[in-house]
VODRENRO-80180 format. One record per residue (C-alpha): x, y, z. Coordinates in steps of 0.2 Angstrom, whole numbers, padded with zeros to 4 digits, always signed. Example, Ala and Ser with C-alpha at 12.3 -4.5 7.8 and 13.67 -1.06 7.14 Angstrom:
// residues 2
+0062-0022+0039;+0068-0005+0036;
// end
This chain:
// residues 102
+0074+0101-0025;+0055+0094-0022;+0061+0078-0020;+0073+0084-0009;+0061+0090+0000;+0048+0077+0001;+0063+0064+0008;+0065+0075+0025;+0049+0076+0028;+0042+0060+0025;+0039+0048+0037;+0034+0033+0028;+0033+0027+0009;+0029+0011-0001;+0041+0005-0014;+0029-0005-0027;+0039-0019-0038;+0030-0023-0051;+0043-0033-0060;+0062-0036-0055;+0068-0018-0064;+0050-0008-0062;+0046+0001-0047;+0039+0016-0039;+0038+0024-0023;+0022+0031-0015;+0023+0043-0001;+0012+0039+0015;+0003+0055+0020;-0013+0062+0031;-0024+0051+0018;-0022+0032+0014;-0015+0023-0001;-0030+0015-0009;-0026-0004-0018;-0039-0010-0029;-0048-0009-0047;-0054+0009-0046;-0052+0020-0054;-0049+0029-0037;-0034+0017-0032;-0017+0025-0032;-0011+0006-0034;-0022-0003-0047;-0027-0022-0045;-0036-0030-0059;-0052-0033-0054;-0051-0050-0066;-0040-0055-0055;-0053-0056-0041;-0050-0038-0034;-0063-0027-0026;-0064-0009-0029;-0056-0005-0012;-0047-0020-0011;-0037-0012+0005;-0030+0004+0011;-0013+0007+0020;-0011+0022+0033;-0004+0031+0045;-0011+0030+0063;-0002+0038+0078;+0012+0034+0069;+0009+0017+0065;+0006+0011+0050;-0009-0002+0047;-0016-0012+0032;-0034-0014+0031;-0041-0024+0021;-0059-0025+0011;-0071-0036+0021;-0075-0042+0004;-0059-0047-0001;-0053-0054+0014;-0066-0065+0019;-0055-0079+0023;-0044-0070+0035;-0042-0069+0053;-0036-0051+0054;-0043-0036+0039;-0034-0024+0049;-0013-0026+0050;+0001-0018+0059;+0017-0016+0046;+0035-0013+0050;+0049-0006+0040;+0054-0019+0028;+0037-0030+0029;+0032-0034+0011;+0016-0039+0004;+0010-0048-0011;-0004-0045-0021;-0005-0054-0038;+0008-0047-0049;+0016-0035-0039;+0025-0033-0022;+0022-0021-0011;+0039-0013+0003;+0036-0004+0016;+0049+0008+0021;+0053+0020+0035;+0063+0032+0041;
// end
């Protein structure tokens, strides 16, 4: 029944892959997914991998939904902050991260 009711009322989620049969959904909600190698992070990056802490956060903004990424991290890009759509993907060493809405 939760899940039940967590799919009306949510407006946008993130389908992690981690592999080709691993998955799992996080809901977007008033605060922002963190990606990174805290302990904080709902979506874990190794740090030996090169990831910060904060590595980036996805959110939702009037409802849009933005990437921003750590200034750290993202030295050599043009734009830390992103717009995403429904269906835009995004990868991050091992994993792959969906965006999906209603």
């Amino acid at each position: 029944m939760i899940v039940l009711i967590e799919a009306v009322f949510r407006e946008a989620w993130l389908i992690v892959h981690y592999g080709e049969n691993e998955q799992k959904t996080v809901s977007l909600g008033s605060q922002p997914v963190i990606l990174g190698s805290s302990n904080k992070a709902h979506i874990y990056l190794p740090k030996s991998q090169g990831y910060t802490p904060i590595t980036a956060k996805i959110y939702l903004e009037n409802k849009q939904i933005f990437i921003n990424f750590d200034r750290e991290y993202g030295q050599k890009m043009k734009q830390l902050t992103q717009e995403l759509k429904n269906g835009d993907k995004r990868k991050l060493g091992n994993i792959a991260i969906e965006i999906k809405t209603q």
